[in-house]
C-alpha positions in Angstrom: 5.0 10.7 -5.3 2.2 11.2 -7.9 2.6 12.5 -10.7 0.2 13.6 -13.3 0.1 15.0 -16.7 -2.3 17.4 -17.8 -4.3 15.1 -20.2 -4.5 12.9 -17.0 -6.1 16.0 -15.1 -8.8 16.5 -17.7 -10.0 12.5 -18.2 -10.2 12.4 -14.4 -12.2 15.5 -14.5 -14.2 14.3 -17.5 -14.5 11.1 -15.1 -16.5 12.9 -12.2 -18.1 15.6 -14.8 -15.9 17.9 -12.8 -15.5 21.5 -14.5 -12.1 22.8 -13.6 -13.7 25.4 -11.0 -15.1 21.9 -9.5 -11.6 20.2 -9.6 -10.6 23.7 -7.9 -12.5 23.9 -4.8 -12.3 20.0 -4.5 -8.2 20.7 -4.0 -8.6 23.9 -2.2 -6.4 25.2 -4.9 -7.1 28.6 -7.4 -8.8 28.0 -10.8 -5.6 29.7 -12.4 -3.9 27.3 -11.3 -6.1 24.3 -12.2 -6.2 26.2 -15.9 -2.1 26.6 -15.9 -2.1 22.9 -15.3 -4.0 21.2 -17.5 -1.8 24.1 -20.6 1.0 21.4 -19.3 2.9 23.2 -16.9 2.8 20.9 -14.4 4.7 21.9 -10.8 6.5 19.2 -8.6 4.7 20.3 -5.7 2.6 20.0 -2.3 -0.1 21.6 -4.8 0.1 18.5 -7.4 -0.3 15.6 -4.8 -3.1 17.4 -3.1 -4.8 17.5 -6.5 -4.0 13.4 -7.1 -5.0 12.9 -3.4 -8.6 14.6 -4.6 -9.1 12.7 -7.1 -8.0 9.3 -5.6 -10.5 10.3 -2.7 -13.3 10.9 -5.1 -12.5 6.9 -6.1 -10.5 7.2 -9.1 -6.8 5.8 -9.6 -3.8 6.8 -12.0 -1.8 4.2 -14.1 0.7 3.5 -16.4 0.7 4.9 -19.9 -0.7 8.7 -18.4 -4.0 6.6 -17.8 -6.6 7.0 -15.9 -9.8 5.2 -14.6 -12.4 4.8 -11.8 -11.5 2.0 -9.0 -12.7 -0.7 -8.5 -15.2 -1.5 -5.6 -12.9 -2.4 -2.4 -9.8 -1.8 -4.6 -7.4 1.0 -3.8 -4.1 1.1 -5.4 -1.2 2.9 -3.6 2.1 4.3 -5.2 4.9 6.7 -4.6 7.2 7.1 -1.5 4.7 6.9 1.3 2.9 4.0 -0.3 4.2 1.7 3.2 3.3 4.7 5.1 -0.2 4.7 4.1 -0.7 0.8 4.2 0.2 0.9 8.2 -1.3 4.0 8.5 -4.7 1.7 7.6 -3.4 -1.1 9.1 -3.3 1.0 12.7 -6.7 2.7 11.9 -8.2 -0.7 11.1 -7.0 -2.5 14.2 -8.0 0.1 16.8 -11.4 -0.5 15.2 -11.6 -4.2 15.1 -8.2 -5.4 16.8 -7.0 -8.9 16.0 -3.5 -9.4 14.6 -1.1 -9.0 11.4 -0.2 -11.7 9.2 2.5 -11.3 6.7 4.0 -13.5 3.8 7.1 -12.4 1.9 9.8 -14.4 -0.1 11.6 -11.0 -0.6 13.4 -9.7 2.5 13.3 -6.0 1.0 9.7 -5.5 1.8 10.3 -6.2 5.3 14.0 -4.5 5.3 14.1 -1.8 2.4 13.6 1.7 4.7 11.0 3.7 2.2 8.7 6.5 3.3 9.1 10.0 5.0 10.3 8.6 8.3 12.6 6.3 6.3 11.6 3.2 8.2 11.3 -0.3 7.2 8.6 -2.3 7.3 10.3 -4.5 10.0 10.4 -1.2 12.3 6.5 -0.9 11.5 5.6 -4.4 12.2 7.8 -3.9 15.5 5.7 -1.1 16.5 2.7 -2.9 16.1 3.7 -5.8 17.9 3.6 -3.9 21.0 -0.5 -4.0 20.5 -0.8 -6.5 18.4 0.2 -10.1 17.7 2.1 -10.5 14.6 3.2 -13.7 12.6 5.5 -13.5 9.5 6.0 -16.2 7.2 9.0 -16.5 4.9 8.7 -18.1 1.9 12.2 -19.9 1.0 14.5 -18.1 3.7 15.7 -20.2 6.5 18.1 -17.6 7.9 17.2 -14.2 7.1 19.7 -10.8 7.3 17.7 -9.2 9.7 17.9 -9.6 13.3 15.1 -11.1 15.5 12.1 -9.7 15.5 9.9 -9.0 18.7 7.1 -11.2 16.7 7.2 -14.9 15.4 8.7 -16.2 12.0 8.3 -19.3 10.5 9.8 -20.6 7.0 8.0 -22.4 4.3 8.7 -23.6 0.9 10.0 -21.4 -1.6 6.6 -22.4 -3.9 3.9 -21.5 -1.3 4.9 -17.9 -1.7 4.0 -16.4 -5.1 5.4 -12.9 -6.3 4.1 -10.7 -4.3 4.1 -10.2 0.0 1.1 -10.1 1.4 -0.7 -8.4 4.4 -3.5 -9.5 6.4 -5.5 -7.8 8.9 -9.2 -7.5 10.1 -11.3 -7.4 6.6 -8.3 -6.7 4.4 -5.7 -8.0 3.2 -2.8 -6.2 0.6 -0.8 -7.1 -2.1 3.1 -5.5 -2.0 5.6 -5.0 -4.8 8.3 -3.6 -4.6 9.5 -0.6 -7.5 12.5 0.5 -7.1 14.9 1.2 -4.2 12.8 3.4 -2.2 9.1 2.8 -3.5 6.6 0.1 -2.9 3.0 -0.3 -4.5 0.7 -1.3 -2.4 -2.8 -3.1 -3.7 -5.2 -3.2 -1.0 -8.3 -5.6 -1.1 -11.4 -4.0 1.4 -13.0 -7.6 1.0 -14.0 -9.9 4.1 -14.8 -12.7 1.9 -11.5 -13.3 0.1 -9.8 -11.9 3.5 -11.3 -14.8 5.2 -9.9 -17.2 2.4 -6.1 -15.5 2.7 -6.4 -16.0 6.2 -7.3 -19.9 5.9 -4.7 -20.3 3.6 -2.4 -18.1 6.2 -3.0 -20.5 8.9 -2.5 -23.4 7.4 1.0 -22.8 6.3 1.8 -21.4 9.6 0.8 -24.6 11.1 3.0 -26.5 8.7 6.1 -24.0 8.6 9.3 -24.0 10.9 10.7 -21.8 12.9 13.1 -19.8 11.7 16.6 -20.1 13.4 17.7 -16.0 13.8 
């Protein structure tokens, strides 16, 4: 869930050279409430993450410390709850436009098995789903008998080294980086950038190649 403060609303304003009538209409919200706001008072509501929504849409992203800056090109960070809901959301959307398959590398069995998101799902469910269209190959990094039960797709193990801190998603052009936060919430970093896709995916398939499969 995003949450902003109301020096945060007025340097992403300041960002686009957005006056708060701008800011307004952008969010399909009233001025009054873009000026009550930005005085501090700042509601835990639909109204607040349709305003973050705006602004992430209009290529700017939130971070830590109440800052704010402009994304970079083919770089879109993802927080809150529904950050897992919106990487397979792109994930779908990306392979009904180019199909191909998902490729996933994890040394941390909570990104596949923690249940996040407003369906509460894991990961595991998603990738199950998807499987039903698309191929899917999961490489663990360091776990030779995992807690979850078999999966429709294929998993092979690898050393614990060729994995580094982070899981990672590949499919068509992209490829995403996922951490987990806390015990419901993921960030999600996602890369819109065929060239170092292309390179993940090398480097994908030559550990597959080498891994073994994993004994459920």
């Amino acid at each position: 869930m995003c949450r902003l403060s109301a020096g945060q609303i007025k340097a992403a304003r300041a960002l686009l050279d957005w006056s708060q009538e701008d800011l307004a209409d952008a969010a399909c919200v009233s001025i009054s409430t873009i000026r009550t706001m930005e005085l501090g008072k700042i509601p835990r509501s639909r109204t607040l993450q349709d305003i973050c929504k705006t602004f992430e849409d209009n290529g700017l992203e939130f971070i830590d410390d109440e800052g704010v800056r402009k994304r970079a090109l083919g770089v879109n960070v993802i927080r809150g709850e529904d950050s897992c809901n919106a990487l397979f959301e792109d994930i779908i959307e990306t392979l009904d436009i180019m199909n191909g398959d998902v490729l996933v590398l994890t040394k941390d069995e909570t990104v596949l098995t923690q249940r996040c998101g407003s369906d509460f799902q894991s990961n595991l469910d998603r990738l199950q789903a998807i499987q039903n269209k698309h191929e899917v190959k999961c490489l663990l990094s360091g776990i030779t008998n995992p807690s979850f039960s078999k999966p429709s797709f294929s998993c092979r193990a690898v050393p614990h080294r060729s994995c580094g801190m982070t899981s990672v998603f590949i499919y068509g052009d992209k490829y995403a980086l996922v951490y987990p936060k806390n015990t419901y919430e993921f960030t999600v970093v996602l890369f819109d950038k065929a060239c170092a896709t292309k390179v993940s995916r090398a480097e994908f398939v030559s550990l597959w190649n080498d891994g073994a499969l994993v004994n459920f």
